[in-house]
C-alpha positions as CSV (number, residue, x, y, z in Angstrom):
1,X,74.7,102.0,99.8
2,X,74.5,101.4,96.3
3,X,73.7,105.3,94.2
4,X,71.7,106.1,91.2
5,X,72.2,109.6,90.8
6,X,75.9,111.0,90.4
7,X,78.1,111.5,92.9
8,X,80.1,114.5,93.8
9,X,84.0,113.5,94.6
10,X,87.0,115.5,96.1
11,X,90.2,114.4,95.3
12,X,93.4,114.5,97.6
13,X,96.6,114.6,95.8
14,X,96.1,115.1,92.5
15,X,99.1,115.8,91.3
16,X,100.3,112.4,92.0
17,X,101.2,109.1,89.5
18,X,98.5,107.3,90.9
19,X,95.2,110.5,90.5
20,X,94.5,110.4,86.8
21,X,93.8,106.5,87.3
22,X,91.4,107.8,90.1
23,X,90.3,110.6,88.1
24,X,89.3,108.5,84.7
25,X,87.4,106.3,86.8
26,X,85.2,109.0,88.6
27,X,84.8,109.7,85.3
28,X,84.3,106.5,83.8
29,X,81.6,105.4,86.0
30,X,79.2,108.6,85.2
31,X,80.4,111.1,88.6
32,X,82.4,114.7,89.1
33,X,84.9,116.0,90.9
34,X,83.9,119.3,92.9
35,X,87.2,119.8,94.8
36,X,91.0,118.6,94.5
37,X,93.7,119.1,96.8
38,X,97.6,118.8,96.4
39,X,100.5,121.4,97.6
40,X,102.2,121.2,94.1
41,X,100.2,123.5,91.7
42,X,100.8,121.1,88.2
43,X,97.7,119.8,88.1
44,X,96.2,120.8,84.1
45,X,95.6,117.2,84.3
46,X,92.4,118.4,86.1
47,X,91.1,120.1,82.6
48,X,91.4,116.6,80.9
49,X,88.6,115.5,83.2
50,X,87.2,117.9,85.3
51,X,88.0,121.4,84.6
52,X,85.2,123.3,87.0
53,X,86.6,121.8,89.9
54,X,87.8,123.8,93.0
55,X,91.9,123.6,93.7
56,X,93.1,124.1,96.5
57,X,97.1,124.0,97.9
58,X,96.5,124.2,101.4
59,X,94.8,121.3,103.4
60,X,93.2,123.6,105.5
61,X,91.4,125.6,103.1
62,X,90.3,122.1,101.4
63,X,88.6,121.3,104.8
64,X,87.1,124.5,105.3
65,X,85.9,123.9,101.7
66,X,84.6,120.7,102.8
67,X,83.3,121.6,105.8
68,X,80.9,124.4,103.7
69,X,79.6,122.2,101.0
70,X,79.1,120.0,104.0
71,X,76.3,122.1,105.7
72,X,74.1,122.5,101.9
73,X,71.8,120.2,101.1
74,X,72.8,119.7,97.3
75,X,76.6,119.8,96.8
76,X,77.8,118.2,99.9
77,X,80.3,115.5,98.8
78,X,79.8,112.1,98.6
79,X,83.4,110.6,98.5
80,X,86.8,111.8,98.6
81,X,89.3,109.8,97.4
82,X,92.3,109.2,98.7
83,X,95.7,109.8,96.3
84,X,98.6,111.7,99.0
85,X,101.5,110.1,100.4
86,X,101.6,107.0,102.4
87,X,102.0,108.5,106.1
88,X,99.2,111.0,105.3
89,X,96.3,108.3,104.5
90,X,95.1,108.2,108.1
91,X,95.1,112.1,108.4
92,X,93.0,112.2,104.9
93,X,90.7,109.7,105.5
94,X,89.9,110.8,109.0
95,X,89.3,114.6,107.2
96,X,86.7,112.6,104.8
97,X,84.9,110.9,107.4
98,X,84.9,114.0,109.4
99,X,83.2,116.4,106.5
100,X,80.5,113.4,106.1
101,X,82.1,111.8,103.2
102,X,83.4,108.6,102.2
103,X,86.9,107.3,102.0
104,X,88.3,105.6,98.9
105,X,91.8,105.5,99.7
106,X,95.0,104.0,97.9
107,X,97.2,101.5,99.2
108,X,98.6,101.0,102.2
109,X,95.4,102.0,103.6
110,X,98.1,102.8,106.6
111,X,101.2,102.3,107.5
112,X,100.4,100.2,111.0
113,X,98.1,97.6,112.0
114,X,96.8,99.7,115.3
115,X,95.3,102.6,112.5
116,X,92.9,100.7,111.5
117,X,91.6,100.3,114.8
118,X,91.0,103.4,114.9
119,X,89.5,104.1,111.7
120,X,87.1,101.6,112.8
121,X,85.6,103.3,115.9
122,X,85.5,106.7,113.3
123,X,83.6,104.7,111.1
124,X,80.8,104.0,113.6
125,X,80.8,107.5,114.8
126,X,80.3,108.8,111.5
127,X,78.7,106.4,109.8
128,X,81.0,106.7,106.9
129,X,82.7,103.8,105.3
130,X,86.3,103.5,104.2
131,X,87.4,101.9,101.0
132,X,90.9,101.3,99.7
133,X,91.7,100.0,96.5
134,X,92.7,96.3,96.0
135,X,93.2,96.5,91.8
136,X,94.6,92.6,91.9
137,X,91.6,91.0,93.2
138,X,89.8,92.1,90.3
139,X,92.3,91.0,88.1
140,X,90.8,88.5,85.8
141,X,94.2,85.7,85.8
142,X,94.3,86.6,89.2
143,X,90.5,85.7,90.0
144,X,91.1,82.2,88.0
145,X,94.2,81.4,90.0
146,X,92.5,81.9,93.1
147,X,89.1,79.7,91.6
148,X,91.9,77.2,90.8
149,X,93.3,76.9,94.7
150,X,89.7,76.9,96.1
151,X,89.0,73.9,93.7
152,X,91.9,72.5,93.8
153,X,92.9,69.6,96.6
154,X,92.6,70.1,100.1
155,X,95.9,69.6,101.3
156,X,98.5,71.0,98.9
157,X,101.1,73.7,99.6
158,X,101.8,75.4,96.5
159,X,105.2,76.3,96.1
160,X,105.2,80.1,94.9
161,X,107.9,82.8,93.0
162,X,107.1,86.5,93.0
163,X,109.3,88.8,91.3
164,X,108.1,92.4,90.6
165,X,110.6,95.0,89.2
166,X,109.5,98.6,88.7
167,X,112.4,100.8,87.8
168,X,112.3,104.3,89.3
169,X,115.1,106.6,88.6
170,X,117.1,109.0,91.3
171,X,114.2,111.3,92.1
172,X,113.1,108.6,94.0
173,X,115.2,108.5,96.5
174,X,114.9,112.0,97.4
175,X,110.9,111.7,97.4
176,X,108.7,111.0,100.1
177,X,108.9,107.3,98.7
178,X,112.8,106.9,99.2
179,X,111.8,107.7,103.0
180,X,111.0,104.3,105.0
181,X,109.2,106.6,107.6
182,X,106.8,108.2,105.4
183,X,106.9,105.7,102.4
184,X,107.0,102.2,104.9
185,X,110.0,101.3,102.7
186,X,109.6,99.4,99.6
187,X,108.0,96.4,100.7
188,X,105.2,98.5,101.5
189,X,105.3,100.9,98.5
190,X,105.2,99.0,95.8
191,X,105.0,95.2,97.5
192,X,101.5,95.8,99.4
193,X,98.8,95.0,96.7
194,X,100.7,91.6,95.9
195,X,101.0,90.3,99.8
196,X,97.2,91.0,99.8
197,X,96.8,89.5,96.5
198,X,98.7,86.5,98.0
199,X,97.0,86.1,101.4
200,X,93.4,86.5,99.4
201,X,94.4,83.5,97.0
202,X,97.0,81.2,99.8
203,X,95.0,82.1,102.8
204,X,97.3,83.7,106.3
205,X,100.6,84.3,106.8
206,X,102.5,81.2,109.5
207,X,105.6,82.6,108.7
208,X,107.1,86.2,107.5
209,X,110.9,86.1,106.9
210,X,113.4,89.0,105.5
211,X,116.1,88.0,103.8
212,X,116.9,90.9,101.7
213,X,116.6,95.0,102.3
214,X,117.6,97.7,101.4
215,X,116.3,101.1,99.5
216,X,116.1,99.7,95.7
217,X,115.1,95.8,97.0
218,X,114.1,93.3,99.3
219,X,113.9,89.9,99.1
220,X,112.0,87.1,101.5
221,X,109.8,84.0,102.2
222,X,106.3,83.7,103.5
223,X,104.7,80.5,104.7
224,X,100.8,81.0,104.3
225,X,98.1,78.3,104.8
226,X,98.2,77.3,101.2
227,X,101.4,78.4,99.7
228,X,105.3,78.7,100.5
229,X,106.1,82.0,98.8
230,X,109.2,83.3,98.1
231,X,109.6,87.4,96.9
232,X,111.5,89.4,95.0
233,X,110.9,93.3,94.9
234,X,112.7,96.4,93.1
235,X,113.0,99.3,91.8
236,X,116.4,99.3,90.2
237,X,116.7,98.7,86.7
238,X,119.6,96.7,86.8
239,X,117.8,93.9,88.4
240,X,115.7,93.5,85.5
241,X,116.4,90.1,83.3
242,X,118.7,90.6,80.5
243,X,115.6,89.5,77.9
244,X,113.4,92.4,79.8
245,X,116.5,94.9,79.4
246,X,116.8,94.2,75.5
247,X,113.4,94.9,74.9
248,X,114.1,98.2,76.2
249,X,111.3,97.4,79.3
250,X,111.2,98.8,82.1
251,X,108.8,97.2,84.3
252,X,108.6,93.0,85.1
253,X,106.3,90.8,87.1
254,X,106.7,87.2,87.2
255,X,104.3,84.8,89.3
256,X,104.9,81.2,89.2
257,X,102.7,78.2,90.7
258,X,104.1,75.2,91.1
259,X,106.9,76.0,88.6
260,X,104.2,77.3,85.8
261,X,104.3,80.9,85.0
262,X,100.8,82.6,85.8
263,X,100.1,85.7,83.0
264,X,99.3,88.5,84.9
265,X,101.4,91.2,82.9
266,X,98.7,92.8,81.4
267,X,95.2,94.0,82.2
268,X,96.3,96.8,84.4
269,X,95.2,99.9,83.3
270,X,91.0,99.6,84.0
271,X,91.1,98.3,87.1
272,X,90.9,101.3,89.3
273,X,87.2,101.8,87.4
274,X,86.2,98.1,87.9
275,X,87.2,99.2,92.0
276,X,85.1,102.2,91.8
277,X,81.8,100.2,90.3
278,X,82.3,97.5,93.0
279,X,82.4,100.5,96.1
280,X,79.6,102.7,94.1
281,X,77.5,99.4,94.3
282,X,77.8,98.6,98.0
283,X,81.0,95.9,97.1
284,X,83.9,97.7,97.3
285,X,87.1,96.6,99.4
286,X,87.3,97.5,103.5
287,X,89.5,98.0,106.5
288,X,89.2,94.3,107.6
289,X,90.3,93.5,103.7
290,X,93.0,95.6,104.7
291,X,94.6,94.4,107.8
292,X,96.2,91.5,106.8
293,X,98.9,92.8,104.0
294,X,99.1,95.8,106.4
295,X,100.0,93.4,109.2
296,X,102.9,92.2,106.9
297,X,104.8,95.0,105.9
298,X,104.7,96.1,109.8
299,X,106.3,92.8,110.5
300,X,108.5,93.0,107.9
301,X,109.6,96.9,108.7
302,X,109.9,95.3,112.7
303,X,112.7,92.9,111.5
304,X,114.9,95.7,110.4
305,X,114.8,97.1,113.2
C-alpha cells in the first residue's frame, strides 16, 4: 500500500489537544488536508497548516462532503484520521471506511474488545485498512528496552514500576474525559499507550489487578509473561514528587526495570510523524496491535463494576 504521490487527508476533531500533532505530521510527511471536522468552531490552527481546507461543524455535512469527493476520480480522500472523543472512534472510523478511505485513528482505538470485531469484517467489506497510533513503540529507549528483554535470558521475570503523572486542571472533570462512559476512565485515557507499550516489550497479560480508582488515579499490578508490573496513573498535580513540583513541572513518567530507571522522558513530540511514515509505507500499527491493551482497560473498567 505503500504511496508516491501525495495523499489527500480529512481530519475529524480538529479542534482537539491531540490534531496539531496529527496535522504537522500530514504535513511533515509531504500530504494535505482537504476536509476537517469538529462541532467547536476554534480551529485557526487549520491556517498554520492547511488553510484551503473545507470545515465543517456538522458530521453529517462532513459525510455528505465525503461521500461527493468520493464519487471523483481526483480528490477522493485517501485517509481520514481519527482525533474525536474516545466513544466516537468506532462511529468515525466506520464513516472512513464507508467513504473509501483509510482510518488512522488515536488511541483507544475503542473502548471494548468486541469493536474490533467488527471493524474487522468492515475492513474486508471495504477493503480499507484501519491504523491507530502506537507513538511508544517507535520510541527509540523504548525500542532498546524491548531489544534488551528479547536478548536477554529466557526465563527471567522482570520486576517493573510505572508511574505516569499528567496534571489536568478542573475542566477536566466536566469534559468528555472526566466521563468513564465516554472517556473509559482514566486507565484508558491516558494509561492505554503504556499497557500496549508493556504487553509489546513483557509479552500477555496472566494477571490484571485494581488496587486503586478513582477520577484523578488508579493504581494496580499486572502479571505478564515476562514482567510483574506494578502502575501508577494521574492526573492530579498533587501526586507529583516534591523534586517534580519545585521545578515548577507539571508532567512525570518514571519506568524502572529491575530497580534501574529506564529514560523515556523525552523524545515525544515527532513521533506522531515517524507513525504516519510507518502507515504511508504499508507498516503502520493495526486492529490486532490493538486488542490486547484494549482487552485491559475493559477488564480493568469490569472490576469496578
Amino acid at each position: 500500500m505503500k504511496e508516491s504521490d501525495p495523499q489527500k487527508f480529512a481530519l475529524i476533531g480538529v479542534a482537539g489537544y491531540i490534531a496539531p500533532r496529527h496535522l504537522n505530521a500530514i504535513k511533515e510527511t509531504g500530504n494535505t488536508v482537504v476536509a476537517a471536522l469538529d462541532p467547536f468552531d476554534s480551529v485557526g490552527i487549520i491556517d498554520s497548516f492547511f488553510p484551503d481546507a473545507h470545515f465543517f461543524t456538522e458530521p453529517e455535512r462532513f459525510d455528505r462532503h465525503l461521500d461527493k469527493l468520493r464519487r471523483t476520480i481526483t480528490n477522493k480522500v485517501d485517509y481520514v484520521s481519527i482525533c474525536s472523543p474516545n466513544y466516537l472512534h468506532d462511529a468515525h472510523i466506520r464513516m472512513a471506511l464507508r467513504n473509501g478511505a483509510h482510518a488512522i485513528c488515536e488511541k483507544p482505538l475503542v473502548l471494548n474488545p468486541w469493536n474490533l470485531d467488527a471493524l474487522a469484517e468492515i475492513e474486508d467489506e471495504t477493503n480499507k485498512k484501519i491504523f491507530t497510533i502506537l507513538q511508544l513503540r517507535h520510541h527509540p529507549a523504548i525500542l532498546e528496552l524491548r531489544k534488551q528483554v528479547l536478548e536477554g535470558p529466557l526465563n527471567h521475570v522482570y520486576d517493573v514500576q510505572l508511574e505516569y503523572i499528567t496534571s489536568r486542571g478542573n475542566w477536566y472533570h466536566r469534559s468528555w474525559k472526566g466521563n468513564n462512559e465516554k472517556s473509559g476512565g482514566i486507565a484508558t485515557n491516558i494509561g492505554i499507550h503504556f499497557f500496549d507499550m508493556l504487553t509489546w516489550i513483557f509479552g500477555g497479560v496472566i494477571k490484571n489487578e485494581v488496587t486503586q480508582y478513582g477520577k484523578d488515579r488508579a493504581a494496580g499490578f499486572l502479571q505478564l509473561h515476562k514482567a510483574k508490573v506494578n502502575w501508577f496513573l494521574s492526573i492530579n498535580p498533587e501526586t507529583l514528587p516534591n523534586e517534580i513540583k519545585q521545578q515548577n513541572k507539571r508532567t512525570y513518567r518514571s519506568l524502572t526495570l529491575d530497580g534501574k530507571e529506564i529514560e523515556f522522558s523525552e523524545g515525544f513530540t515527532d513521533l506522531h510523524t515517524v507513525s504516519y511514515k510507518h502507515i504511508l509505507d504499508g507498516n503502520g500499527f493495526g486492529l490486532n496491535d490493538a486488542r490486547t491493551s484494549v482487552q485491559i482497560v475493559h477488564d480493568i473498567r469490569k472490576q469496578l463494576v
